[in-house]
C-alpha positions in Angstrom: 4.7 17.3 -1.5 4.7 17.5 -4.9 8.7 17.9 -4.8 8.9 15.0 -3.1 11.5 17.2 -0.8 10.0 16.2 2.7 9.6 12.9 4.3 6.3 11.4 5.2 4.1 11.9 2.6 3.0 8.4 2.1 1.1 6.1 -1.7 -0.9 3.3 -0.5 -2.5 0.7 -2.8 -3.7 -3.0 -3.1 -2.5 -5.6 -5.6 -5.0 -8.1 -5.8 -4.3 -11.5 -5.3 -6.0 -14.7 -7.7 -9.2 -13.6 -8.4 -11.7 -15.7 -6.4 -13.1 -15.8 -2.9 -10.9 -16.6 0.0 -8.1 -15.4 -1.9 -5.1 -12.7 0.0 -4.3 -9.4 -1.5 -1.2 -7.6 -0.9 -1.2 -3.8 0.9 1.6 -1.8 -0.2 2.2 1.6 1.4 5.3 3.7 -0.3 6.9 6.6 1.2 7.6 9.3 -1.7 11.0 10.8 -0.9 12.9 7.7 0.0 10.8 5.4 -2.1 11.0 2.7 1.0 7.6 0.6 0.9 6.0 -2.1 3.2 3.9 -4.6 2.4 0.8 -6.7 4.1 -1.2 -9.6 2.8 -4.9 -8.4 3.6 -7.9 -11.1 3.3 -10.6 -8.9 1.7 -10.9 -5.3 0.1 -13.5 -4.1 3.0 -12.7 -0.7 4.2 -12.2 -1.7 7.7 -9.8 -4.5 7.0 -7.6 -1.8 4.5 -7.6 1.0 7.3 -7.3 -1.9 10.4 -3.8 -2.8 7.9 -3.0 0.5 7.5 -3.0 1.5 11.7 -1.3 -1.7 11.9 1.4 -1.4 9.9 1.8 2.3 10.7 2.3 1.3 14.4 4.0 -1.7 13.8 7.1 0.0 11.9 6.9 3.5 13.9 6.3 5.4 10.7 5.9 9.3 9.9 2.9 9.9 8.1 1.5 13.4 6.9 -0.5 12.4 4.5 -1.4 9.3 2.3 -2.3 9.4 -1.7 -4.6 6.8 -2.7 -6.5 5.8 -5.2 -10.4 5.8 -5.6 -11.0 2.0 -5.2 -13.7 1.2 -2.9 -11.7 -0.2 -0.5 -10.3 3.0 0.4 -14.2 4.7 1.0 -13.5 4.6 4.7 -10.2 5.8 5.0 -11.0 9.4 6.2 -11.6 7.7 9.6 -7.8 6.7 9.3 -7.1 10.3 8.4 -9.0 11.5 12.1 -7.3 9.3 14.1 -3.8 9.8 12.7 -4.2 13.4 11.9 -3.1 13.7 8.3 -4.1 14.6 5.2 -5.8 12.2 2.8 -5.1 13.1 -1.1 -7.4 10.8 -3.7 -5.5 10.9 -7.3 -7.7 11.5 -10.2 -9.3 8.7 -12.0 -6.9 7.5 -15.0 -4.1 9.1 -13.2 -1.5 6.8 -11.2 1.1 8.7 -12.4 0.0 10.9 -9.1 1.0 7.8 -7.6 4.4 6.6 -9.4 6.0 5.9 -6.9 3.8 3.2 -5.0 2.8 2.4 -8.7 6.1 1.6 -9.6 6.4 -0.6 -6.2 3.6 -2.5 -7.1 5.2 -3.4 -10.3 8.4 -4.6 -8.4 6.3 -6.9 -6.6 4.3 -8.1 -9.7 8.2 -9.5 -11.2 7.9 -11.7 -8.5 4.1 -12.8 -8.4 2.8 -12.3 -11.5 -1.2 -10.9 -12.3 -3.5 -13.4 -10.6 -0.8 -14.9 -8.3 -2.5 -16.9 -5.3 -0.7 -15.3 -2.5 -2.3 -17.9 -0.4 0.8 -19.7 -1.2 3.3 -17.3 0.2 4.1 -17.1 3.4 4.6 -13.5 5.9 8.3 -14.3 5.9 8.3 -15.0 2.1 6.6 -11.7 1.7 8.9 -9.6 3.6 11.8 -11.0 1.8 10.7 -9.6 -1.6 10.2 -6.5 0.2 13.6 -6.3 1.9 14.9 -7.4 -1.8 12.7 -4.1 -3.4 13.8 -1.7 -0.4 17.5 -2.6 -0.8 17.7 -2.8 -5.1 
């Protein structure tokens, strides 16, 4: 996995939204070999909401997933009953150490040119969102 020779070994993380209640966050999920990503807003950082996104999304665009890395933020506590239903393996990357993350790392930061730290992304729309994905996927 490590090679990054095989597809479907998947980096999943959130980038928070403005920092107050009632506020969106985005869900970004990163495949490792192609470097192709996806993105969801998400309304909270509970566990279920993060692992209802993830099914979602996973069923939505017909993925192949063998395993996801993530990191050890709490909204991710749940997500070994994510890793039952799909069947996969579920890596946690050490504390300090996105770099056993770059590539959803570096996604994230493609998304930050366009909504900078603390961005409301109540203002956004779904269709506004998926355009600066499309614009990431295809750079």
């Amino acid at each position: 996995m490590d090679l990054r020779k095989e597809y479907g070994h998947w980096e999943a993380d959130l980038v928070l939204g403005k920092r107050a209640s009632g506020y969106r966050n985005v869900l970004t999920l990163t495949e490792r070999k192609t470097k192709v990503g996806f993105a969801a807003f998400v309304n909270s950082k509970s566990p279920h909401e993060i692992n209802s996104k993830l099914k979602e999304m996973i069923k939505h665009y017909n993925l192949i997933v063998k395993s996801i890395t993530i990191d050890n933020g709490l909204e991710f506590e749940k997500i070994k009953i994510l890793a039952k239903w799909l069947e996969i393996t579920i890596y946690r990357a050490e504390p300090y150490a996105s770099f056993q993350r770059g590539s959803n790392e570096n996604w994230n930061g493609l998304i930050r040119r366009e909504f900078k730290k603390g961005y409301n992304f109540n203002l956004i729309t779904e269709l506004d969102l998926l355009e600066v994905v499309n614009k990431i996927n295809n750079m």
